[in-house]
C-alpha positions, 0 to 999 in steps of 0.5 A, spaced: 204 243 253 202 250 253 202 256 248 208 259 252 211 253 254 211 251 246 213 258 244 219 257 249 221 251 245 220 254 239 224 260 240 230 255 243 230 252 237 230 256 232 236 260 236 240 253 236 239 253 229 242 259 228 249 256 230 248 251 226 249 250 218 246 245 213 241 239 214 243 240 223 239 248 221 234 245 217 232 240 221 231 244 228 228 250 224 223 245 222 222 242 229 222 250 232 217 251 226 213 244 228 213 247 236 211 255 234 205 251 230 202 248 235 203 253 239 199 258 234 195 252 234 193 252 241 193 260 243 188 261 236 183 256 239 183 258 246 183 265 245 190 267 247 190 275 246 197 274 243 196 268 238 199 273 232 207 271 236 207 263 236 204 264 228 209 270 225 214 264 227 210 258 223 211 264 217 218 266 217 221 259 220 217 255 213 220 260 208 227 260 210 224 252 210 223 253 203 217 252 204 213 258 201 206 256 201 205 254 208 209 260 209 204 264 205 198 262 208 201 262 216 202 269 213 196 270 211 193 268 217 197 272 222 196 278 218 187 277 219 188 275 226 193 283 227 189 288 221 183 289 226 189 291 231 192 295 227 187 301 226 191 307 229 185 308 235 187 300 237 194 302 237 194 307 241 190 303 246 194 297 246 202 295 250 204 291 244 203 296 239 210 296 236 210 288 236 203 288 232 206 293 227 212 289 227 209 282 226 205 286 221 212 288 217 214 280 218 208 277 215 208 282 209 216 280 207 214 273 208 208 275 202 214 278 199 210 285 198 215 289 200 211 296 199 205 294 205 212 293 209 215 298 208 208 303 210 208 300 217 216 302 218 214 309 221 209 307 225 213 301 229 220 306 231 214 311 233 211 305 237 217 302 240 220 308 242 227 307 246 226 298 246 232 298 242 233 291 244 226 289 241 228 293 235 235 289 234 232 282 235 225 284 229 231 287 225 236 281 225 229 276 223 227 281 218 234 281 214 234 272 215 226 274 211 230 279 206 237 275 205 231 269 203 228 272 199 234 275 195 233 281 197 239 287 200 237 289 207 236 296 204 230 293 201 226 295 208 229 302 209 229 306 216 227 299 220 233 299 225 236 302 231 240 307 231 248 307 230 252 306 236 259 310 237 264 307 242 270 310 244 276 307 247 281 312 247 283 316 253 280 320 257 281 327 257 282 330 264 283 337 266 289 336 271 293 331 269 
């Protein structure tokens, strides 16, 4: 297949898995991980300007696998396909700078240093501007990733969308 087709299954894994528990989680996360992997594969030997995405997945899918070496070297590996793209003149330049950023947090929390993820918080809410959606869904992967690695989610301070006020009461009218 190709690298998106491999993504897209990956990501409909890894989302079906979430709804499941024990071994029927294990299993498709694994199957999720297997895809990305082939697609990681695929986009890095073809040149895929986005390769980074497929991989950050093989990272965080193999350590909430319990698989921590695999986890580290995928990290490692996203991290040395992303440092170049991560100068703030190459940011500037590109569309997916909060998902360079974000994939940057992701792979330092696989690595389990908590101090080079957190440096790239500011950087990444200045990125994603108002996309409170990308934000939700990074956030909601980097507290699996902080619940794994038996961490508080306050571990990674500042990363997440704003709170939201919802009213249901009666609305106030002047006449009547």
């Amino acid at each position: 297949g190709s690298v998106d087709t491999l993504a897209l299954e990956g990501r409909l894994l890894k989302s079906e898995a979430f709804r499941q528990q024990g071994q029927d989680q294990a299993s498709l996360l694994r199957a999720a991980a297997e895809r990305y992997a082939r697609a990681h594969a695929l986009a890095t030997s073809s040149g895929y300007p986005d390769a980074y995405f497929p991989g950050i997945n093989v990272a965080t899918l193999r350590l909430l696998l319990g698989e921590t070496a695999q986890a580290h070297q995928a990290a490692r590996e996203v991290l040395g396909q992303i440092e170049p793209l991560l100068a703030p003149a190459e940011l500037a330049r590109r569309d997916d700078a909060y998902w360079l950023l974000a994939t940057g947090i992701e792979a330092w929390l696989v690595l389990g240093d908590l101090a080079r993820a957190q440096a790239l918080v500011a950087p990444a809410l200045l990125a994603n501007g108002r996309r409170y959606s990308d934000l939700a869904s990074s956030v909601r992967q980097l507290r699996r990733l902080l619940a794994a690695q038996g961490l508080p989610e306050s571990a990674l301070t500042g990363f997440a969308p704003p709170a939201v006020a919802h009213y249901t009461g009666h609305m106030i009218a002047r006449d009547r």
